[in-house]
C-alpha positions as CSV (number, residue, x, y, z in Angstrom):
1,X,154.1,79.9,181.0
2,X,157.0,79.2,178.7
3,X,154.4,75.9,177.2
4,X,151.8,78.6,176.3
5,X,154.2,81.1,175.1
6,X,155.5,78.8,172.5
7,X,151.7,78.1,171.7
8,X,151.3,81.7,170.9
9,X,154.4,81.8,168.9
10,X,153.3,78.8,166.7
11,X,149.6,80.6,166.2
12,X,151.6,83.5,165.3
13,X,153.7,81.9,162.7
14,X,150.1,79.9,161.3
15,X,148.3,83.2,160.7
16,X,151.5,84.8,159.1
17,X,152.1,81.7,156.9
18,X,148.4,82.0,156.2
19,X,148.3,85.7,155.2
20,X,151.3,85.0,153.3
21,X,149.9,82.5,150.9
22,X,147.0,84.0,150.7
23,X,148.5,87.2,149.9
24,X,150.3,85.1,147.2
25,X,147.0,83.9,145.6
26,X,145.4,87.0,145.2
27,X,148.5,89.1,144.0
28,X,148.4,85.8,141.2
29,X,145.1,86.1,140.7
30,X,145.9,90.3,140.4
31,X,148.4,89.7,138.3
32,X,147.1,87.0,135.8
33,X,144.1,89.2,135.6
34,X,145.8,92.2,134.6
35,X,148.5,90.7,132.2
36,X,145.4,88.8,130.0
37,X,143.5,91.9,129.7
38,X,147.0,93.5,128.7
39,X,147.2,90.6,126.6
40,X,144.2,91.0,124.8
41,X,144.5,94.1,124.5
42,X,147.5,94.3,122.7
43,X,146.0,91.6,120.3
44,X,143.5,93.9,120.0
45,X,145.0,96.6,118.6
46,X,146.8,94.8,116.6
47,X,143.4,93.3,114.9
48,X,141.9,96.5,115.1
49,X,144.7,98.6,113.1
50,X,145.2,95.3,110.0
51,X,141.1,96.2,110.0
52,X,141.8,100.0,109.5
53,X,144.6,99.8,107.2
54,X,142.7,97.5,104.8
55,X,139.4,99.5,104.8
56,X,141.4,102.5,104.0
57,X,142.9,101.0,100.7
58,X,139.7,99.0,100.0
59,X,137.6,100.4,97.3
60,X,134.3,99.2,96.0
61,X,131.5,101.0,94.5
62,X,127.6,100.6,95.0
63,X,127.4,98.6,91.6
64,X,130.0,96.3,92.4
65,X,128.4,95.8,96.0
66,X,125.1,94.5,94.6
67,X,126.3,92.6,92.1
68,X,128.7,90.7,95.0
69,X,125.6,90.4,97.5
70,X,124.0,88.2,94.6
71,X,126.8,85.7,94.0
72,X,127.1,82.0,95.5
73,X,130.1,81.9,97.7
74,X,132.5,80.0,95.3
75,X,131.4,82.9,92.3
76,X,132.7,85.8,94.8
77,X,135.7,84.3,96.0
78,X,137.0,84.0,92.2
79,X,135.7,87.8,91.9
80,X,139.0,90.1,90.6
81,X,137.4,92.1,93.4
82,X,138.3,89.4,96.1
83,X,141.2,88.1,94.6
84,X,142.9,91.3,94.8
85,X,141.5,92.3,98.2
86,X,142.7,88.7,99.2
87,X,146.1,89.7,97.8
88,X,146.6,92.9,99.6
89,X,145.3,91.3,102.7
90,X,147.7,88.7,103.1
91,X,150.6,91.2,103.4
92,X,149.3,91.9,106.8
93,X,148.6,88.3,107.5
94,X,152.1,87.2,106.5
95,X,154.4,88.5,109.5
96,X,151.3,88.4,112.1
97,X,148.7,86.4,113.8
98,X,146.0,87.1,111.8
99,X,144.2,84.4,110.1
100,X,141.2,85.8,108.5
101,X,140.7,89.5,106.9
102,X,137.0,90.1,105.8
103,X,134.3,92.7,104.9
104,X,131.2,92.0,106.5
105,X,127.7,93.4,105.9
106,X,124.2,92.8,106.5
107,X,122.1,91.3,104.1
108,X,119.0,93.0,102.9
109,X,115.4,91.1,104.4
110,X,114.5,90.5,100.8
111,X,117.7,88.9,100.1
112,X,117.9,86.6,103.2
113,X,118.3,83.1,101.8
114,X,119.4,80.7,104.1
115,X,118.7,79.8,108.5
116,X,119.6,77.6,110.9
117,X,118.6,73.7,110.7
118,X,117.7,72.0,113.8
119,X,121.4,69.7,113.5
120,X,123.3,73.3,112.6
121,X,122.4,75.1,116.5
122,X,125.5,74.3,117.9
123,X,127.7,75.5,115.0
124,X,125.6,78.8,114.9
125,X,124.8,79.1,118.7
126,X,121.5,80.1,117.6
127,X,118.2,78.1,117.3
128,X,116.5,76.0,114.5
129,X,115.2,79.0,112.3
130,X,116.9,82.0,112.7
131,X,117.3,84.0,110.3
132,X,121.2,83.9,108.5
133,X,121.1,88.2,108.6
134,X,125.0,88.5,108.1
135,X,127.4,87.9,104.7
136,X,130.7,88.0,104.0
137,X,131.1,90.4,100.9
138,X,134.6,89.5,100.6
139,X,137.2,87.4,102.1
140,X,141.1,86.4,102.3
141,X,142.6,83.6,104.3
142,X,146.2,83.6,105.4
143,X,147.0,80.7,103.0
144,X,145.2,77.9,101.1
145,X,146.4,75.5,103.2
146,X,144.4,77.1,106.3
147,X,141.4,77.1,103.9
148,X,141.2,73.7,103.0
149,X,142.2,72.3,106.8
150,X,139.2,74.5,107.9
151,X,136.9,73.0,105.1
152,X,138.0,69.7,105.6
153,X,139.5,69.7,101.8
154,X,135.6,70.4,100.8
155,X,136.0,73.7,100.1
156,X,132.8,76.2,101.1
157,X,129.5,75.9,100.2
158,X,127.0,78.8,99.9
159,X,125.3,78.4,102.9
160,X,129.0,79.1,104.7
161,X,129.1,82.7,103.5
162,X,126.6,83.5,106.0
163,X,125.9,83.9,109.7
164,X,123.2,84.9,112.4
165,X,123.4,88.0,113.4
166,X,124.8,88.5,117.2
167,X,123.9,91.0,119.3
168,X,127.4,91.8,119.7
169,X,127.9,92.3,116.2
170,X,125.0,94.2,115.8
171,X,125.8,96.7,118.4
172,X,129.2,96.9,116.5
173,X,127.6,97.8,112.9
174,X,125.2,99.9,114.5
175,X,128.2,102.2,115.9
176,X,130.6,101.9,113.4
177,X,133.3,102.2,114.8
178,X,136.4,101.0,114.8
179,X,136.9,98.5,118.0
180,X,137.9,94.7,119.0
181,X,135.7,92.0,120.6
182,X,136.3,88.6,121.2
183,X,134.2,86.4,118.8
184,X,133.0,82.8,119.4
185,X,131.3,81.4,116.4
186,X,131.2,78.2,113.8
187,X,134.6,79.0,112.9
188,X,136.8,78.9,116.1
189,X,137.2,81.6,119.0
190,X,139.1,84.6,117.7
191,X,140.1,87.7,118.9
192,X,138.9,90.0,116.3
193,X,139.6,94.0,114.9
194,X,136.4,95.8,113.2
195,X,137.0,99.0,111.0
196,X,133.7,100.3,109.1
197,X,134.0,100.5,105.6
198,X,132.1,102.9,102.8
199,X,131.6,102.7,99.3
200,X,133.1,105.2,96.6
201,X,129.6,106.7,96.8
202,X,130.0,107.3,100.7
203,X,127.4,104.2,101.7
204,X,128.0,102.5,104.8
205,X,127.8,99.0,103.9
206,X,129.7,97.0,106.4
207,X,132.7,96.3,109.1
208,X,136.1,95.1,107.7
209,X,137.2,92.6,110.0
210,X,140.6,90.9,110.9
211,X,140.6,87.7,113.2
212,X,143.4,86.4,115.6
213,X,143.2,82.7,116.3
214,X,142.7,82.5,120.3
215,X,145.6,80.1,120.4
216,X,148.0,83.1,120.5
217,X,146.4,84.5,123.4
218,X,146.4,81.0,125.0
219,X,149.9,80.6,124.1
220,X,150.9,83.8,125.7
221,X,149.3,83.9,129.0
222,X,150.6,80.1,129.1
223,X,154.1,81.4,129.3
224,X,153.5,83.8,132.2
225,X,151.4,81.4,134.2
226,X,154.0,78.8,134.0
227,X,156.4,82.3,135.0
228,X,153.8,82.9,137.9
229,X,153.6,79.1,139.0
230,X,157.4,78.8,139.6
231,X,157.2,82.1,141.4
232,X,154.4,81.1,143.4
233,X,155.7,77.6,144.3
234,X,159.5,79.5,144.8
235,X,157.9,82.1,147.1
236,X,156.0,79.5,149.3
237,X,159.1,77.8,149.8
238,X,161.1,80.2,150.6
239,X,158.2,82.0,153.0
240,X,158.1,78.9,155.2
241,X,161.8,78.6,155.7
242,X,161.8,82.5,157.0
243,X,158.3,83.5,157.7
244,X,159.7,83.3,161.8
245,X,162.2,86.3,160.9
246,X,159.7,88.8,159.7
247,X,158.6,87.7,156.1
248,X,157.8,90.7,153.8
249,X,155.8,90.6,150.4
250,X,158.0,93.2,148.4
251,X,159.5,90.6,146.4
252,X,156.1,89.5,145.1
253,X,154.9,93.1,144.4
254,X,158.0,93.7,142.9
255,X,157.5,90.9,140.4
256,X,154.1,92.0,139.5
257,X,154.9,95.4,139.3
258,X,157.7,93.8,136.9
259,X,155.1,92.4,134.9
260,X,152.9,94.6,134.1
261,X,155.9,97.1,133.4
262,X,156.7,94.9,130.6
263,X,153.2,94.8,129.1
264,X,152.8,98.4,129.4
265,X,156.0,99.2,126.6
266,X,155.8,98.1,123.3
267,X,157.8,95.6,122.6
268,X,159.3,96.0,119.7
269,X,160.6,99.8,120.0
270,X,160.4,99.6,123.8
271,X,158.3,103.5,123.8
272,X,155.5,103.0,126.1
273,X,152.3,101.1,124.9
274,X,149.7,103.0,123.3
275,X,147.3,102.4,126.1
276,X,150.5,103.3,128.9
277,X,151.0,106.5,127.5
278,X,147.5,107.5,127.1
279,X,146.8,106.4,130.8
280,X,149.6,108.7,131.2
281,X,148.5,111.0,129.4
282,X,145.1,111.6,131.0
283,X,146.9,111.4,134.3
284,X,148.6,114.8,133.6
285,X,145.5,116.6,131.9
286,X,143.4,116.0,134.9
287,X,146.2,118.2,137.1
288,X,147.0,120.5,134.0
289,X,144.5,123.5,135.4
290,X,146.0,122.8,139.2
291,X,149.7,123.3,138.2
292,X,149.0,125.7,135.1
293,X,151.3,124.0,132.5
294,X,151.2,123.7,129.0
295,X,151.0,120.5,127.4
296,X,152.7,119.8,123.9
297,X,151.3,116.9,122.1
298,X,152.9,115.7,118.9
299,X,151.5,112.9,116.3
300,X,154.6,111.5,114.6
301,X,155.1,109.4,111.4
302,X,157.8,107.8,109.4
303,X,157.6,109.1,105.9
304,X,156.6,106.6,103.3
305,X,157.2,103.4,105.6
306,X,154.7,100.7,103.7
307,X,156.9,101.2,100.3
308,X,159.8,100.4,103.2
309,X,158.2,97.3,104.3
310,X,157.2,96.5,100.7
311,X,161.0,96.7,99.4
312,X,163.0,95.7,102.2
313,X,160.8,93.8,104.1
314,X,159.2,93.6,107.3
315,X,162.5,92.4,109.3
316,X,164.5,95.2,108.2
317,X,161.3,97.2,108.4
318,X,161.3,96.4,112.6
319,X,164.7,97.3,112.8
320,X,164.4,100.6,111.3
321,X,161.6,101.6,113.6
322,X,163.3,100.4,116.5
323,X,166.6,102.9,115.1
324,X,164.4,105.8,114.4
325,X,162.4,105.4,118.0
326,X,165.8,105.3,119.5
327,X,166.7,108.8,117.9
328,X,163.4,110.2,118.5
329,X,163.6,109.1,122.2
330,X,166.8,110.4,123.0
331,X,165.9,113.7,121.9
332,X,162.4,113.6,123.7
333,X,163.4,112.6,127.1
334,X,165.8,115.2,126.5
335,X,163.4,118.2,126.8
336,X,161.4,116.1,129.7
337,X,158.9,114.8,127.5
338,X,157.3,111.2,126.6
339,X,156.8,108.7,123.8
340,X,153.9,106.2,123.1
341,X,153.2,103.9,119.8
342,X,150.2,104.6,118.5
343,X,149.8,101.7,115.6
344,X,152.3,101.0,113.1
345,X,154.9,103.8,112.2
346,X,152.7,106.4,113.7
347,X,154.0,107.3,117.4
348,X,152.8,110.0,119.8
349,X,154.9,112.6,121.9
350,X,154.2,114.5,125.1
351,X,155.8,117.5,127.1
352,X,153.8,118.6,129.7
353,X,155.1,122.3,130.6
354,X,156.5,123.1,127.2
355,X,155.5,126.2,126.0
356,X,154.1,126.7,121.9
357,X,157.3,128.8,121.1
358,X,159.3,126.0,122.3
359,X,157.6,123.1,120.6
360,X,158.4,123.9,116.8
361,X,162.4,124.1,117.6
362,X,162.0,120.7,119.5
363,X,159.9,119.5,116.5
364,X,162.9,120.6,113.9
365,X,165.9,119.1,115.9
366,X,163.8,115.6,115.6
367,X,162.4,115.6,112.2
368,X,167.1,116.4,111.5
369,X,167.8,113.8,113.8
370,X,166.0,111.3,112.0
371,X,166.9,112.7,109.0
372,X,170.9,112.8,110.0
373,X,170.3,109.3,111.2
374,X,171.0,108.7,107.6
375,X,169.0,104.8,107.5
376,X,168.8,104.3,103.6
377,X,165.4,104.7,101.9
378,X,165.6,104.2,98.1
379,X,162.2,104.0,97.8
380,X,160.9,107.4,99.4
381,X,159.3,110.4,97.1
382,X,161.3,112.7,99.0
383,X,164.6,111.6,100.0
384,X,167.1,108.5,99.8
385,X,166.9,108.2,103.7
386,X,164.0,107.6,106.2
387,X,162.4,110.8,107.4
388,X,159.3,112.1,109.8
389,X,156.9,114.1,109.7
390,X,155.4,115.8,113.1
391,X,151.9,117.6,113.7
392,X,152.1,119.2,117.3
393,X,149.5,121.2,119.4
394,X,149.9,123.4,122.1
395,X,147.5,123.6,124.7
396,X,147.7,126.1,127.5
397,X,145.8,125.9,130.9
398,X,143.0,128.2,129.9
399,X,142.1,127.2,126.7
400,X,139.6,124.2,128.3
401,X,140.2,121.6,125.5
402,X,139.5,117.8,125.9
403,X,142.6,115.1,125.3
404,X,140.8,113.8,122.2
405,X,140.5,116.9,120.9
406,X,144.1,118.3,121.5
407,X,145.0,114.4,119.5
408,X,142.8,115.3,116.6
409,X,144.5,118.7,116.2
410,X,147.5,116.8,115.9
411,X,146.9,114.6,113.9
412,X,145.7,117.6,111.5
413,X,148.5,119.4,111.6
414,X,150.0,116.2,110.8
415,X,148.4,115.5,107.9
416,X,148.8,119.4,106.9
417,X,152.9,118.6,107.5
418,X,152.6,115.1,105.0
419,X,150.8,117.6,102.4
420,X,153.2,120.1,102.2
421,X,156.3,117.6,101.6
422,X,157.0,115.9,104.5
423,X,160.3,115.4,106.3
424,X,159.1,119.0,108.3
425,X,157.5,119.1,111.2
426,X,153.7,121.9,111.8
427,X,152.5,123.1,115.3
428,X,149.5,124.4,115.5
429,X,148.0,126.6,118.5
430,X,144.8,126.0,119.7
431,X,143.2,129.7,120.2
């Protein structure tokens, strides 16, 4: 009896090692799965909103568009339309990831002058003759020295201003929309941003896009797998020496809960992530109706903030968002609410159960905290100190109005706050 007892007991203590590296595996697999999406993700966004920002500034008319299309390569890179585009491009290049900021169109059938030659399919993953559909109107590289290393010191020829058209890329142009895809092509794997971008006249010509070499991506989820391998081997270890006195997993979920905490705040102003606080978000809209609350939602934004990063710097520009987030926060959690970073110096705000009549004395004491917080700004229109400007909405049980449209209300009543001086905070109610 006590021979087959013992039997049992080492089956027993088998399975459980078993289940426990098992368990292990998949709660590593789990984890690496969510923290690369998170990863990429956050890349992403960051692609996606250089994209935006430049589009916005970028100006070309229809004149100036034609006469580009017809260029050779070397001719519209030496364009006073590209070398200023190139300029203002590489002041979002120079304290990120990106690489490559370009616009990219289509090129009329009649115009199409170039496909692919039977020893080019492997640099175009296309075959022998198709047609080169896509050019690149303009472009800016982060430095010279990353255009000739990519050229092999040969600088470009024509023929490299094109590109087949994918169909992920044509799905993209056909939506424009701003988005992020990852992007395999002749010039490297990339993560890359796409804002659509229109002509003085209002034409739709083509997708600004901003490109993040994959190496950053690589680089980053190597530092947590090398994290999640010493955890993994640390755990085994230790699960064999006490697996016999009732071994438990909370240390592992602990660690990936740990994890993904960390990828869901931003980490620079340490707010919740854009796509945390939406999720978050959403969470308390679908229960709004059952607990009949209001919800305040705020769009915030830091007064004048590029001439701050284009005087001071973008190191002194990260510490005054992190000093201004810290106010802001302080006075947020304060009255039970949330905070998210949307993109750049714009940040969004939530209170679920705060009432309209509420909202705008909330909204004051922030826009004076800020103000009081008394971080010198020589180079705003409107006062010698960083301030904020808030567009709120409050939405009430009844009134049946989606998330995205309670955020574009905001984000008017933002833009009605910027236009009417700034440093002042608007709240609208939705009726």
């Amino acid at each position: 009896m006590r021979k087959g007892t013992e039997i049992d007991g080492l089956s027993k203590t088998k399975m459980i090692i078993l289940v426990w590296i098992a368990s292990l595996i998949l709660l590593s697999i789990y984890s690496y799965s969510k923290v690369s999406s998170q990863i990429k993700s956050n890349l992403g966004n960051k692609a996606m909103f250089a994209a935006i920002s430049v589009s916005n500034e970028l100006s070309m008319s229809d004149r100036e568009y034609r006469h580009i299309l017809d260029m050779d390569f070397e001719d519209a890179l030496n364009t006073a339309k590209n070398l200023e585009f190139e300029s203002k491009s590489r002041k979002y290049m120079e304290s990120t990831d990106i690489k490559y900021i370009y616009l990219e169109s289509l090129v009329p059938k009649d115009k199409v002058r170039y496909d692919v030659k039977p020893e080019e399919q492997e640099d175009f993953n296309a075959s022998a003759g198709t047609k080169l559909e896509v050019v690149y109107l303009l472009d800016a590289v982060k430095s010279e020295a990353i255009r000739e290393e990519d050229t092999g010191g040969q600088g470009y020829s024509d023929k490299d201003r094109y590109d087949v058209l994918s169909s992920e890329f044509e799905k993209i142009y056909i939506e424009g929309k701003a988005t992020y895809t990852i992007s395999d092509g002749k010039w490297g794997e990339y993560v890359t941003g796409y804002a659509p971008f229109y002509t003085e006249s209002g034409k739709y010509i083509g997708m600004v896009g901003a490109d993040i070499y994959m190496d950053k991506y690589y680089r980053e989820v190597g530092v947590f797998l090398k994290i999640l391998s010493g955890f993994v081997a640390i755990n085994i270890i230790a699960g064999i020496i006490i697996l016999k006195s009732a071994l438990k997993l909370k240390t592992t979920k602990s660690f990936v809960e740990k994890i993904e905490n960390h990828y869901s705040t931003d980490y620079l102003t340490s707010v919740l992530s854009r796509e945390k606080f939406l999720d978050r978000l959403s969470s308390i809209w679908r229960s709004v109706e059952k607990n009949e609350k209001e919800i305040g939602l705020f769009m915030l934004d830091i007064d004048h903030f590029k001439n701050y990063n284009d005087n001071y710097g973008h190191i002194n520009g990260d510490e005054a968002i992190k000093a201004v987030c810290r106010e802001v926060k302080v006075k947020v959690e304060e009255h039970g609410g949330f905070m998210g970073r949307f993109g750049g110096d714009e940040f969004l705000i939530a209170f679920e159960g705060m009432a309209y009549s509420k909202m705008s004395e909330v909204a004051d004491e922030i826009v004076k905290r800020v103000e009081r917080l008394g971080y010198k700004h020589e180079y705003s229109s409107i006062s010698d100190v960083i301030t904020v400007s808030l567009g709120g909405v409050a939405v009430e049980p009844e009134d049946g109005v989606s998330m995205e449209n309670a955020m574009e209300k905001a984000d008017m009543a933002l833009y009605r706050a910027k236009k009417h001086g700034r440093n002042r905070a608007l709240v609208l109610k939705i009726d």
